[in-house]
BAVEXLUM-902528 format. One record per atom (N, C-alpha, C, O): residue in one letter; x negated, y, z negated. Coordinates in steps of 0.02 Angstrom, whole numbers, plus 50000, padded with zeros to 5 digits. Layout:
N
AXYZ;...
END
This chain:
395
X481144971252715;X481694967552743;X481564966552818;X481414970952858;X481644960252829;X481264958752915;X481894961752961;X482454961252937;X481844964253013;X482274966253067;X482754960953068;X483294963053048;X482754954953084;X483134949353108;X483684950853029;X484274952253040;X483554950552988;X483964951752918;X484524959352926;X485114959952912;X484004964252954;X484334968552952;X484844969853018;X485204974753014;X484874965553077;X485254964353125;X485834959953116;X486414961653128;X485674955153097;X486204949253056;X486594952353010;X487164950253006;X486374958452961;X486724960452906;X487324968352940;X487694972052908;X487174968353006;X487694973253053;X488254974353043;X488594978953021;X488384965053079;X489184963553093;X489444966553016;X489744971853007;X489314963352983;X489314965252911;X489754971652894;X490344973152884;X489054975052899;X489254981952883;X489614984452925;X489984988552898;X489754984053001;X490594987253025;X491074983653020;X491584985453049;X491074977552981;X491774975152970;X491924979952902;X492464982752897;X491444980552854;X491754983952813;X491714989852811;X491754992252754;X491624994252863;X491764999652893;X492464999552901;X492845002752865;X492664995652950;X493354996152991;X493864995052939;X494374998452930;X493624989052900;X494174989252833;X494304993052785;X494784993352748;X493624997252789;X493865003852732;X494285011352767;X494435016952746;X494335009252804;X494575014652866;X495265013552866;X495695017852856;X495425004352886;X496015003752883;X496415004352818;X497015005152822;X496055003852751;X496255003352684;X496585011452696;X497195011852697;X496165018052706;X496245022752704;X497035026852739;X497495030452721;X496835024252784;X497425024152838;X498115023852825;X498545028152833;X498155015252793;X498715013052783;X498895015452707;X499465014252686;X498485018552669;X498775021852602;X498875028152607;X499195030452560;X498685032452654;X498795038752701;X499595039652723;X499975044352712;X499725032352765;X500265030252798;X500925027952757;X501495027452779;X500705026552689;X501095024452641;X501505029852597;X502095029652581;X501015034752584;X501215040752555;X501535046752608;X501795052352604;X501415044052638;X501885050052701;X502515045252701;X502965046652662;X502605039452743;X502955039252725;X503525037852668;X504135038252676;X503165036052604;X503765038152545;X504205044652539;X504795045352521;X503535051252571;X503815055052572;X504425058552614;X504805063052597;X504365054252685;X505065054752725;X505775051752692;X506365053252693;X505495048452672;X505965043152641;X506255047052579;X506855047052567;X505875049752549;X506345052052500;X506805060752524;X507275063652495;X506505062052571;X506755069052596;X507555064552628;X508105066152607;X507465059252678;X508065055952693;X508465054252645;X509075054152646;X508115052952602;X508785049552560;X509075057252497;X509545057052459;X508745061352505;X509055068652469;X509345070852534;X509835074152517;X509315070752580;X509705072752643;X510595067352635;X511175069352637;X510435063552630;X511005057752635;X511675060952579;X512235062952597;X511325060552494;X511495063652455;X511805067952463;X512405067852452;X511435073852490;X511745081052512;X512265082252536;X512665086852526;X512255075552587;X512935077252643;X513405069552607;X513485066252659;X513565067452577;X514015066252531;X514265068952465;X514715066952428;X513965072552462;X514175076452394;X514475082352454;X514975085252435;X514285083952506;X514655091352549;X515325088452573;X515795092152588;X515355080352576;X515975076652605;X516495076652553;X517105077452556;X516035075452498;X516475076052434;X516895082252402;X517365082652362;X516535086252432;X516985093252423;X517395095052487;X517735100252490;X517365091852524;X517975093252573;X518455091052546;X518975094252540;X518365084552524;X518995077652510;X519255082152430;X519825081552409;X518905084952405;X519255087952357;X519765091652343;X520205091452300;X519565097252416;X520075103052422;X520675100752447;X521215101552418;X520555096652529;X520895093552521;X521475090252477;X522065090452494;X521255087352417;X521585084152399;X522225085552338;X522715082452318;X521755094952317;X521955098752266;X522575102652290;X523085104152259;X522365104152364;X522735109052429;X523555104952441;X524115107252453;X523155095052426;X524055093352451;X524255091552389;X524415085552391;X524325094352325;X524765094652250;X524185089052227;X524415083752205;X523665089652230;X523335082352162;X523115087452124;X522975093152142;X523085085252069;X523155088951993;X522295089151991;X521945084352005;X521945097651965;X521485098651960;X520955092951934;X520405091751960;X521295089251866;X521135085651816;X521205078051861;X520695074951848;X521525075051896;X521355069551932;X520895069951982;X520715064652007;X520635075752005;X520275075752056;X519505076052017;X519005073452043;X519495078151980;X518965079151930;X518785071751926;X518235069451943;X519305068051900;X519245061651898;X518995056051948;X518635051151935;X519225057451996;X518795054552062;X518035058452065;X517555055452040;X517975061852082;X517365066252079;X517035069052054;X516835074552073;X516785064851979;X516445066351924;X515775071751936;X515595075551891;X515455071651995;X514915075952018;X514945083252021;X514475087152013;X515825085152041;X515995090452064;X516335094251992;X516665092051946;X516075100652009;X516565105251966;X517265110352008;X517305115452042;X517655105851985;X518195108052015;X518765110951966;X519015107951918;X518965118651991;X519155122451933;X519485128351983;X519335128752043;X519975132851949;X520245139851967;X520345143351946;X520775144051903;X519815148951978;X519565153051965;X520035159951917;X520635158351918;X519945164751889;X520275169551873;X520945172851919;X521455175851905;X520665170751975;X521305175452026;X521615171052093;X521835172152150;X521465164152036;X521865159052068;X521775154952123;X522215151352146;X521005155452154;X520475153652179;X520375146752176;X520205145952117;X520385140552205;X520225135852223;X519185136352229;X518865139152273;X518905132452165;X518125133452186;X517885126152158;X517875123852101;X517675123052232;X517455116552224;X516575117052236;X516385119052291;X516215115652199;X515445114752211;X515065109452161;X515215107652104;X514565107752199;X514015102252165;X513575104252074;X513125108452070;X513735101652034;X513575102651988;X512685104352000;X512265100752028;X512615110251970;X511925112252000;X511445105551949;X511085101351976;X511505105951903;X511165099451835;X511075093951910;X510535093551938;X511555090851929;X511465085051983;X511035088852029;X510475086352038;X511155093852058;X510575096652121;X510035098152088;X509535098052125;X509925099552033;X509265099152021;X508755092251993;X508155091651979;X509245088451992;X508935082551950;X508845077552024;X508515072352024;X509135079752073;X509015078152136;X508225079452177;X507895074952202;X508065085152176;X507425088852173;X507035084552139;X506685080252165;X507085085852072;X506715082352013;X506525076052026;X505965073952011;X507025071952060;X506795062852067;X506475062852134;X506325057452158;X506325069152171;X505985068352242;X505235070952223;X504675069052241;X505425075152186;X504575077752132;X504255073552108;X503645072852112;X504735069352073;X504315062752020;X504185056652081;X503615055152096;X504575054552102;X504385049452174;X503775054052211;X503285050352220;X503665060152233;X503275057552272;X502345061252207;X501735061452216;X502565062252180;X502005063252125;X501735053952110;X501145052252114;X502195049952095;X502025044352069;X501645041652126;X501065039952112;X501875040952196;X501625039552229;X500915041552265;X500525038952306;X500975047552229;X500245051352255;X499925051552209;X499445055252211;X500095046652131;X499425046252089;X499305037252113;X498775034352126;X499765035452111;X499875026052138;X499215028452195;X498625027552179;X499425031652262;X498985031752308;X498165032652315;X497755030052352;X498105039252244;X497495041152226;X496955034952182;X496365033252183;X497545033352150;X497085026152103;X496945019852158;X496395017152149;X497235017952197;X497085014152243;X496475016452296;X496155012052323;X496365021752306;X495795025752349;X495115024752305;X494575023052327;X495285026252230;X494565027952186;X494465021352190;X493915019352210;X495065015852170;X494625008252128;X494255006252214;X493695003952224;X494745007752262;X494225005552336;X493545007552334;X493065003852322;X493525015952350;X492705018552335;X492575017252294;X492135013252309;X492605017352222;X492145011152169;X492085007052180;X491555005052157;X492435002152217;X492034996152234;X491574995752307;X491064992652320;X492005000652352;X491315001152400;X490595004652370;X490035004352394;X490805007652318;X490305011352306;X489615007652265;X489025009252266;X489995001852230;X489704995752192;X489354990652244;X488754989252244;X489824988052286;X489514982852340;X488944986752378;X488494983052397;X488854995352398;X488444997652432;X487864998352373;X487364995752399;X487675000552306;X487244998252267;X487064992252265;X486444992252265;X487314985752263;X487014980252269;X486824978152324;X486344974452319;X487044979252392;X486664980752434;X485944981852452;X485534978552483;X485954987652423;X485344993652433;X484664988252375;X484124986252394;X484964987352308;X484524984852263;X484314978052314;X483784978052344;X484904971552321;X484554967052377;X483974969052408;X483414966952391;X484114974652467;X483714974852500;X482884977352456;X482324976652480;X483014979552405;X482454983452382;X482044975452339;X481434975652332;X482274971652323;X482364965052303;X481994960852335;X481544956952319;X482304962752395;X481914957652463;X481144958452476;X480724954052488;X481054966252470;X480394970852504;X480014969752452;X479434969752472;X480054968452377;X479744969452322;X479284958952315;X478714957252301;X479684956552326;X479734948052357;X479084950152388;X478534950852362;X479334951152465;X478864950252521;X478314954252484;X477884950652459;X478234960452477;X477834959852439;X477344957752404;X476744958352414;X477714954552347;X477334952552287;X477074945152333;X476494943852315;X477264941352373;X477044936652411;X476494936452419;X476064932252403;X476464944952465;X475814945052507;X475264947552450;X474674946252455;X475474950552407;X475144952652349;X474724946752318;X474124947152308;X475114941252304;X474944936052284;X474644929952302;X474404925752264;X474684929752382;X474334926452422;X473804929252414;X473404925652383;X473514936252432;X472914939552441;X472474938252377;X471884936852385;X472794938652305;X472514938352267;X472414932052220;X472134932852166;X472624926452239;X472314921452261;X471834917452318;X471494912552305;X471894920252374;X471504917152436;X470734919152410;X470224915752399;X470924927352406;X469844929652395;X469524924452325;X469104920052330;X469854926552267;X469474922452219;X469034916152248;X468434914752247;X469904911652286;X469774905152297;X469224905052351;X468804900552351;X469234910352398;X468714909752454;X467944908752422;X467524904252426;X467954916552382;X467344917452353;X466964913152315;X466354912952311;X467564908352275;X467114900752236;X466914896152307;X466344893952314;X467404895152353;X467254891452393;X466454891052431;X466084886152435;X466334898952459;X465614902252485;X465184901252441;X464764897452463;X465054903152378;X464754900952345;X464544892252324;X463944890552325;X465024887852306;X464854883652328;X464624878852363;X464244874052354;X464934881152410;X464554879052493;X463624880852496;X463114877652508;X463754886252481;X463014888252455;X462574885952409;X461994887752417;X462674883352373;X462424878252314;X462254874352370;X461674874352392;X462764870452399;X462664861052420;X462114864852469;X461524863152460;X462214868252506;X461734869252600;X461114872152564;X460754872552614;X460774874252519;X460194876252504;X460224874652411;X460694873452373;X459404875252401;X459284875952330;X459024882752305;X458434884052293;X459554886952300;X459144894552276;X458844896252229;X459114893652180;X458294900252210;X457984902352157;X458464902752085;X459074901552085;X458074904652026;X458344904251976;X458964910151989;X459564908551990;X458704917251998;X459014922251997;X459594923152050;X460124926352045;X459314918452117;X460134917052176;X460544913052143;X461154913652152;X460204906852084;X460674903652065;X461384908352022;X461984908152035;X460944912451964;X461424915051924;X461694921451949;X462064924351909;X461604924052000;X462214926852051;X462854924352083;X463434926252093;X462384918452095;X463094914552130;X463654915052085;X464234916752094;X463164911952008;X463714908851949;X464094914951954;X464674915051976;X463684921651928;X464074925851918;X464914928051971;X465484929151951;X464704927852020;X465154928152065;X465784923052078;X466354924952093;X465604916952071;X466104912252037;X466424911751961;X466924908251951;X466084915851906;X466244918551847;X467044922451869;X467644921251860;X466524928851911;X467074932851906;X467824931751941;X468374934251933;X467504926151990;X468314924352054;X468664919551993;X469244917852002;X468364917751939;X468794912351905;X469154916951866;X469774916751864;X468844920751837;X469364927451793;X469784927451824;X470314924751808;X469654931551903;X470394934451930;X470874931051935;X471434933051919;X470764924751959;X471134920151952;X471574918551890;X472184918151887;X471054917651835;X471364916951764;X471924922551754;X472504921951732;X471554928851780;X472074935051748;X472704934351783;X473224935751754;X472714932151847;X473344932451881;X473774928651855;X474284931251833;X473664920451850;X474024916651819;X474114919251749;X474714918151739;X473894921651700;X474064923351645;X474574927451647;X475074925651615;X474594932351674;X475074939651719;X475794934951723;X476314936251693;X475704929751763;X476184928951789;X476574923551749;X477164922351761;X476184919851696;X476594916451641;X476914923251587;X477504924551575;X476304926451563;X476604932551503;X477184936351541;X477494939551499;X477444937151598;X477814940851636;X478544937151628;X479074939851615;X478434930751639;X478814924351661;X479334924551557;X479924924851540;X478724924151521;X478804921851462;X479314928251427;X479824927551394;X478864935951454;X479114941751421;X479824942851433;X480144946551396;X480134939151494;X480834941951538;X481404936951505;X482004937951502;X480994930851479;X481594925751464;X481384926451366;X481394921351331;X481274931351344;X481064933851290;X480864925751246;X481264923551205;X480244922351260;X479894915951232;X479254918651203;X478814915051180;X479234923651205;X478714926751131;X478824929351108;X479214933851124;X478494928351031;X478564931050981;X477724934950952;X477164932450952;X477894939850937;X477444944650911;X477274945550833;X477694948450798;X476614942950802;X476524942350740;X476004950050736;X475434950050760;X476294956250704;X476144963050675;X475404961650631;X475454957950583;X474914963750642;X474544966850600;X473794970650606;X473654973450659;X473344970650555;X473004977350577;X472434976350624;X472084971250625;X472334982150667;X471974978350723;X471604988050727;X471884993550727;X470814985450732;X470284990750748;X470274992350795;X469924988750830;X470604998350832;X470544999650923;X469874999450919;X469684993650912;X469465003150921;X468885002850962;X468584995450953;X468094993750987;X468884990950905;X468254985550921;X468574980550976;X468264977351019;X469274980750963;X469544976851024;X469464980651103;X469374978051158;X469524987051085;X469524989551158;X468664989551192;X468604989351254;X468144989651155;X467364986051158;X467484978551203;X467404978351264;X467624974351176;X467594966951191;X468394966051264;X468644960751284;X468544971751280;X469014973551339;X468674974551375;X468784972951433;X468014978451353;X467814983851414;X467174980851446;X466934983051498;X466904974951405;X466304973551411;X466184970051494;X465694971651529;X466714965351514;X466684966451587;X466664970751636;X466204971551676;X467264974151632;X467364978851671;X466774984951678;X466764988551727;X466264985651618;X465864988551635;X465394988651674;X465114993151705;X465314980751666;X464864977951725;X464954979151780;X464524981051820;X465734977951792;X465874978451863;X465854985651865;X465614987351918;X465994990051833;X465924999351856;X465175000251878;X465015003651927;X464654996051832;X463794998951878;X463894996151942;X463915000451985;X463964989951965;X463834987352044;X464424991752083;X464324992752143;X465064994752053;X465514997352092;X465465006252090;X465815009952125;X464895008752036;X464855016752043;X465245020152003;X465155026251998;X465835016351960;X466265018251928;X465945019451833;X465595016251794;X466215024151831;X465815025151757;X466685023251712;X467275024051727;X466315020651657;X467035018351576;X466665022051525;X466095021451504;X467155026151512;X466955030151441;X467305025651406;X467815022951426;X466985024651342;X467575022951291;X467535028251219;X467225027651167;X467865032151236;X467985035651172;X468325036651126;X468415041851095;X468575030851117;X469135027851048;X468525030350980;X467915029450979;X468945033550933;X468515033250843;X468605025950819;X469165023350827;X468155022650793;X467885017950762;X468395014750707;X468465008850694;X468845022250670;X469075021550609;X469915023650622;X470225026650578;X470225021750687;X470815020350708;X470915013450715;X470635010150758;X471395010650663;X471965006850675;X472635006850690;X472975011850681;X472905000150716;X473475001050755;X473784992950715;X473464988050696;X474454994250714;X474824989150686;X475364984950736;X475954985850753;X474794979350754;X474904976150824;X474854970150828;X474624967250779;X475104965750896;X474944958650892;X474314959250944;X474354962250998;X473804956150923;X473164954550945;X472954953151019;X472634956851056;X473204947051033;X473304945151096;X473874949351129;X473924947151186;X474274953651121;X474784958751160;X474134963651170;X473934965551225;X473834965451107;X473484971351128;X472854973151182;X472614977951212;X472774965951173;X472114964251219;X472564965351284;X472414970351317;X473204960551314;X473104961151353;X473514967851408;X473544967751470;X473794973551358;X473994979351357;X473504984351382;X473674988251427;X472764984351349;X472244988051364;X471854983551439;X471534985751487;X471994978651426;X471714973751487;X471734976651548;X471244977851583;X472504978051566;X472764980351600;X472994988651617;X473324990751666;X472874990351593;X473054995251589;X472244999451620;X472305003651664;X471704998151599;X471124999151613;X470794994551666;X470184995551671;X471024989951705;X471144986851755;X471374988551839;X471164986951895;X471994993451806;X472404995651851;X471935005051850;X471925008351903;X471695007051803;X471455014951834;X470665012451849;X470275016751869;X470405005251840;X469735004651900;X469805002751957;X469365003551999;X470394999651969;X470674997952046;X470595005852097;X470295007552148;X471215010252034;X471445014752064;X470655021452081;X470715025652125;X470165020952050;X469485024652067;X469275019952124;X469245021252184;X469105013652088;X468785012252163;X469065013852217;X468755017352257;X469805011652235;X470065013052305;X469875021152299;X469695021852358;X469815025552280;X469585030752297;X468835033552303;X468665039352314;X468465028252292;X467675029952308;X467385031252257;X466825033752260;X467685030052200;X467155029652130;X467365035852095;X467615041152112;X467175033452046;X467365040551981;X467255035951923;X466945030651922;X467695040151857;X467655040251805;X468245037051771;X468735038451806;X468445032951713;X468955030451684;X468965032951598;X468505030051570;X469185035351572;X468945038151513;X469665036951474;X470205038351499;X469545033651392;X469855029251364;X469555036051280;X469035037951253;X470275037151273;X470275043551205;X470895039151168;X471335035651194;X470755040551100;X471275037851072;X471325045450988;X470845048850970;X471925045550963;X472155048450915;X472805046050883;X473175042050912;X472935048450821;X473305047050768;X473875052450764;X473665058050752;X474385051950771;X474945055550778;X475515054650697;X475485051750644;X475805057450719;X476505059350660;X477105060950688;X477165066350717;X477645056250682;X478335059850688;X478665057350633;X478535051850610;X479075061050611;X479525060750565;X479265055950513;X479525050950489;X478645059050503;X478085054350441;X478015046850448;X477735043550405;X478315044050511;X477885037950541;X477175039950582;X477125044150627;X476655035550551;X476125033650569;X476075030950636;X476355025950659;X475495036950675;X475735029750742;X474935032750788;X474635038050779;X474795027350834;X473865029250853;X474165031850936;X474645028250949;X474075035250976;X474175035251020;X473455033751075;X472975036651050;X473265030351138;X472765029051171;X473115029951227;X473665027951245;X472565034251262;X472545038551325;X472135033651360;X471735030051331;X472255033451440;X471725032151477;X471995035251545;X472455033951584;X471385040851540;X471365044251615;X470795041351663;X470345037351650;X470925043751709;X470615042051782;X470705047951812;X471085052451794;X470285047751865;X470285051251925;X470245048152000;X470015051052049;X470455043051998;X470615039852046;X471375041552108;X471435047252130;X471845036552129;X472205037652187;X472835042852144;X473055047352179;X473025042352096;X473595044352076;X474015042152120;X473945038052165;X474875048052087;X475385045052138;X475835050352135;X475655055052098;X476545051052172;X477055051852183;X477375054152114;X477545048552093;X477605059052058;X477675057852004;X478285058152011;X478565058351956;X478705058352061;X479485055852060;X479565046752043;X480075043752027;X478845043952051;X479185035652052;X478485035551993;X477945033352012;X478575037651939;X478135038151895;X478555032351832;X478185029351793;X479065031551830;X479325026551777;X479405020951820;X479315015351796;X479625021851905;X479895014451923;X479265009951935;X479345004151954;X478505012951924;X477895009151938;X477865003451875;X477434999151880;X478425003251802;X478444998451768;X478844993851777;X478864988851741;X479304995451841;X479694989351865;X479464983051903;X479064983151951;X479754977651877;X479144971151897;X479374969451967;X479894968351996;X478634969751981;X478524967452051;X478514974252116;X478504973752177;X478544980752067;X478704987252105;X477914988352112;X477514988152066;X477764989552180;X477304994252194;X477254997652273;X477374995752330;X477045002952245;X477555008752313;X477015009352389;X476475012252396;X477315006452424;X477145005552496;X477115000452499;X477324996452457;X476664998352583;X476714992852595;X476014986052580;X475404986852582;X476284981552570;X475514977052566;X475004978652600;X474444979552576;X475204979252676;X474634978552747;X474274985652731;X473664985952730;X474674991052718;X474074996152718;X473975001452639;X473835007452631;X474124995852593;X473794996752497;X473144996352500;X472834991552523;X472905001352475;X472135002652459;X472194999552407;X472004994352434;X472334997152331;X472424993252274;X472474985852281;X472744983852333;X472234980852232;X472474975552244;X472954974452176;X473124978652134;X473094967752179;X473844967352148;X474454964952159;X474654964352217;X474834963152106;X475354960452129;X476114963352081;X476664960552080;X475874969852044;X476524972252040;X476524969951974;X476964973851955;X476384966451921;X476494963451857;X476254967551798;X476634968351750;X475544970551798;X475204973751734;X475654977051710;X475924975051659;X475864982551738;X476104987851694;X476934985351683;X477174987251629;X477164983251706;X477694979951672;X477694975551629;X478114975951584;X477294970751630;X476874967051558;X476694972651511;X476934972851454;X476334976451530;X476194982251463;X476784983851436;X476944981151383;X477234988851469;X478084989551445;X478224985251380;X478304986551320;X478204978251428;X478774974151379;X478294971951296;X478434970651238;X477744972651332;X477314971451254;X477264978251220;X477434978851162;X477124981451242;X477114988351195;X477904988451177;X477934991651124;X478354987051190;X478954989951156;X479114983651087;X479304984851030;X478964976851119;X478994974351059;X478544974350996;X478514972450938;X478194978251049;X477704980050965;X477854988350926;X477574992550891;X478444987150956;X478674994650919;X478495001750951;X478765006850928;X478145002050991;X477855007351014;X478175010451081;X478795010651079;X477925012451130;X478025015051198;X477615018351234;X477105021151211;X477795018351292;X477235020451352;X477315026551392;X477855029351385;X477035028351420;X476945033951469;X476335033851527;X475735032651524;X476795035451580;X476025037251626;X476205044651694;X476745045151723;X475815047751701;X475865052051717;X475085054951754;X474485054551740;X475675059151828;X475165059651864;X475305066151902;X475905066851914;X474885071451926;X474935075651958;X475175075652017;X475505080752028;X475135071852065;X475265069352142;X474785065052164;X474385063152122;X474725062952223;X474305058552239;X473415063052245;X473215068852246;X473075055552248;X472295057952254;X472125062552200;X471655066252214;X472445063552129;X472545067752084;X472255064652036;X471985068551996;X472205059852024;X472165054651953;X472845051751932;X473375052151963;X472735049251884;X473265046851823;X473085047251754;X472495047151735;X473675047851707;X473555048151635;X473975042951611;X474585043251619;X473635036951573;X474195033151560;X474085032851480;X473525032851455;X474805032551437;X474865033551352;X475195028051338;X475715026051365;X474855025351291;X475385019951245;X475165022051180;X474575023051168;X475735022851127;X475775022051078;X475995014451031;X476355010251058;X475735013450962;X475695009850941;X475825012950882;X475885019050880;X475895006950803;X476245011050757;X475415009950716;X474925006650733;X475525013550665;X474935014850634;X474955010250580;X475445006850594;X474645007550514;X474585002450462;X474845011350408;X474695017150423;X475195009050356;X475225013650315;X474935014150269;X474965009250231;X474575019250250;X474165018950196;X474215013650138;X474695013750100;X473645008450130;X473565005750062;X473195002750023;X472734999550048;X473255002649948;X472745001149910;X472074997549925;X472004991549939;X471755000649922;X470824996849952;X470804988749927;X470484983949947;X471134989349889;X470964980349872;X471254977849899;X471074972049908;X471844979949928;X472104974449972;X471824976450063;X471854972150107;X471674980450070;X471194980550145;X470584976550162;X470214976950211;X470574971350095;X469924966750106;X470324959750115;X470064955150148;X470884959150088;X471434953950099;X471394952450157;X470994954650198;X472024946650168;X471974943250236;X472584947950274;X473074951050252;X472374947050328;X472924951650379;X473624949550391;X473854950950446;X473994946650352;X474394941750331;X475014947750297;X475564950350307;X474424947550251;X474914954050178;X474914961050208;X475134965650174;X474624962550285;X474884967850311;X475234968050354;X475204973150388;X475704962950373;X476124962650429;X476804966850421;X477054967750365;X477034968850467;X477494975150455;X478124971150471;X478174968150524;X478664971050421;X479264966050427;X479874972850456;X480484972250449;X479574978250485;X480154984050491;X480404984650563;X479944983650602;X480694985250578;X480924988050644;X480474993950665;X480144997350625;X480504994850739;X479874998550769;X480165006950756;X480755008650745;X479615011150761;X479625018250753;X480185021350808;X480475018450854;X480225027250790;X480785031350842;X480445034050900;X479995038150900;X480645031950935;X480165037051007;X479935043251007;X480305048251009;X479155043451004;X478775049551007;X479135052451095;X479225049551149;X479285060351067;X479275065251124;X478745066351166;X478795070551211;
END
């Protein structure tokens, strides 16, 4: 959030300072005074009902008949006594039901007062969350901007140099197919970004649909890796792939590709920015509650992270710090693309990390094909599509 935003957004925030102050105040001011108010007006009471027993005796004292005075002064018990006693007093039932309506007035008013305080702080408390998200909104933007500028400009630079290089000289066979290569690879990145950013675009306004069926990890995760390996010899980085041969996963094809794409993308970023290492890709077959399901690991030993912001790294467009000084490149999309495809494919994710400069472990599960008859495993992948709703979340 640029300074000038956060200066402009001031006035702001002490106007609604001062107004929650004055809200406070004047419902402070409200309940006090109800409460004078009702002590005055049981005061008022008091001393008419004490007037009323003067005017009584009075009135009994100059010959008015016990029983007419009663009559005027339904409040009073007016009566004589055993030894001939004149005894005029306030029916206690009325003095206490007097009490009683100053109890209930100022109780009502002090739950009236209290509900007016909460729905305020709930809603300051609401406008200060949307707030805070804005701002986090804003930073994630700028961001992904500069994220996205960057990772467009190099590709585009790098075809550019290269070309330029073509026209200003004629290089050997082997300068030639360097160059290519190097314009190969700036056209990928390119490709991958824009792809990122349609499947992202497509996954949020839910415009795909996912067709289920059986899919060989290791041979798809082979024809994943076959670049990136390349790039691990010129970059020092070693790719294990140690998926079994004879694990399947019950998946959409193109999700899965580009699930492992990424996902093994993001822990060679995360080695290189740390000076090289290892990326190592394990996969196994799990069981809960007698659903079938493959689970695939991919560790690193690369930058790791923070494992307090270990789930919000699948929030799109989240990545933690700042552009200008990210050792990673990127723009915040993979692993939230993974999310939304692994869940529609029934499955779920995990990633997990010790602290920073630690590594990472990242898990997705997938559901498994359920056992069946060999004659139909030569069939078309058609008659194994899974028409069920996805598995229950592995612990």
């Amino acid at each position: 959030m640029s300074s000038s935003t956060i200066r402009s957004s001031r006035p702001v925030q002490l106007t609604v300072v001062i107004l929650l102050m004055t809200c406070f105040g004047q419902v402070a001011w409200w309940i006090v005074d109800q409460g004078l108010y009702s002590a005055r007006h049981i005061e008022v009471v008091q001393s008419h009902h004490e007037d009323s027993v003067k005017i009584a005796r009075v009135l009994v004292e100059s010959g008015e008949t016990v029983e007419r005075v009663r009559d005027y002064f339904p409040e009073l018990d007016v009566r004589i006594d055993e030894s001939g006693a004149l005894q005029v007093s306030v029916f206690e039932s009325i003095t206490e039901a007097l009490k009683a309506e100053r109890v209930a007035r100022m109780n009502r008013y002090g739950w009236e007062g209290s509900f007016f305080l909460l729905v305020l702080l709930t809603s300051v408390s609401v406008i200060g969350v949307t707030l805070r998200q804005r701002t986090e909104l804003l930073r994630r933007q700028q961001n992904f901007l500069a994220a996205v500028s960057h990772e467009l400009k190099s590709p585009l630079a790098s075809i550019q140099l290269s070309a330029e290089t073509l026209l200003l000289r004629d290089p050997d066979k082997e300068g030639r197919t360097r160059i290519a290569d190097r314009m190969v690879a700036a056209t990928d990145r390119l490709a991958t970004m824009v792809t990122n950013l349609l499947d992202a675009a497509r996954l949020d306004e839910e415009q795909i649909e996912l067709t289920s069926e059986v899919v060989n990890l290791r041979g798809l995760v082979e024809r994943v890796l076959e670049p990136i390996i390349c790039m691990g010899h010129i970059h020092g980085i070693e790719v294990k792939n140690e998926v079994s041969s004879t694990l399947e996963i019950l998946a959409d094809v193109t999700a899965v590709k580009s699930v492992v794409s990424n996902i093994v993308n993001n822990a060679f970023k995360s080695v290189q920015a740390s000076g090289g290492g290892t990326v190592t890709l394990t996969a196994k077959r799990a069981e809960k509650k007698g659903k079938p399901m493959v689970a695939l690991q991919v560790q690193d030993d690369g930058l790791g992270f923070d494992p307090k912001i270990g789930d919000r790294l699948f929030d799109k467009f989240f990545r933690p710090g700042s552009e200008l000084t990210r050792k990673t490149k990127g723009a915040g999309l993979g692993l939230h693309i993974v999310r939304r495809f692994v869940e529609l494919d029934g499955g779920r994710t995990l990633i997990h990390s010790e602290g920073e400069n630690l590594g990472a472990t990242f898990t997705v599960w997938w559901r498994a094909p359920e056992p069946v008859d060999s004659n139909l495993r030569g069939g078309s992948a058609s008659a194994l599509r899974d028409k069920t709703g996805g598995p229950e979340m592995m612990g």
